[in-house]
C-alpha angles and dihedrals in degrees: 000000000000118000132260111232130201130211134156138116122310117279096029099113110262097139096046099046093043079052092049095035087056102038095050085041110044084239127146114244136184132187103228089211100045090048081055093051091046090050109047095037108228128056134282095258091058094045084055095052090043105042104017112240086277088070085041089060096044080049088049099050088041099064099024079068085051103047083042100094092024106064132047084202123048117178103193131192126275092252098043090126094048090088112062102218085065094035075061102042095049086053093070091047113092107198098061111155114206106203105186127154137155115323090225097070090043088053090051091049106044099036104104098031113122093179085077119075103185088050105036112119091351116150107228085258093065094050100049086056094052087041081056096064103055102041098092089046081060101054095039086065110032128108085200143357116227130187104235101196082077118099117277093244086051093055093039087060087050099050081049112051090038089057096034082060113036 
């Protein structure tokens, strides 16, 4: 079975629906981000300031190719599609799920997260621009596009009537 990955901004859920969708499937599931973490043993803040986000893309396609034959569920960073080995490589995946809801609630969310550098101590402005500039890289790659402020059940019925049938 080819894996369901999920991309979208920070703060839309990824992480929480791949854990439920696994969990209510007896599917394998991995956090991009977390098996980063675990690999390269320190967190993504530190890789940024070591490496730039340029070396924590290179990190991000790496191991995405890795986790690719290995989990049914991939829960990817926000800015997954930022590094264009991995934009490319998500286009030839065809079960690509797009969460996305109202940047508000992802504002509210995210705020206070230090864990994530391309959010820490931005005003909502900021993060609708950067939010801006990856809209259009979502919706290139995405089977479907979900609205993640639903219920988890809601969006569990959706994932799964959209891949039963295609």
């Amino acid at each position: 079975m080819e894996p369901l990955i999920l991309i979208g901004f920070m703060g839309t859920g990824k992480t929480t629906l791949g854990k439920y969708l696994s969990k209510h499937n007896q599917l394998s599931y991995i956090d991009l981000d977390a098996y980063i973490v675990q690999q390269e043993n320190q967190s993504i803040p530190d890789i940024f300031k070591q490496i730039g986000e340029a070396g924590f893309r290179e990190l991000e396609y790496k191991y995405l190719k890795e986790c690719i034959n290995h989990y049914n569920i991939i829960s990817t960073g926000g800015g997954i599609i930022e590094g264009d080995q991995t934009f490319d490589f998500l286009k030839l995946q065809r079960r690509v799920i797009w969460l996305d809801c109202d940047l508000n609630i992802v504002y509210n969310r995210i705020k206070n997260d230090s864990n994530r550098p391309n959010a820490n101590n931005k005003s909502l402005f900021e993060l609708k621009s950067l939010y801006s500039s990856r809209v259009s890289r979502y919706n290139e790659i995405a089977f479907i596009k979900l609205n993640s402020s639903k219920s988890l059940h809601s969006l569990q019925c959706e994932i799964m009537e959209e891949v039963v049938c295609e």
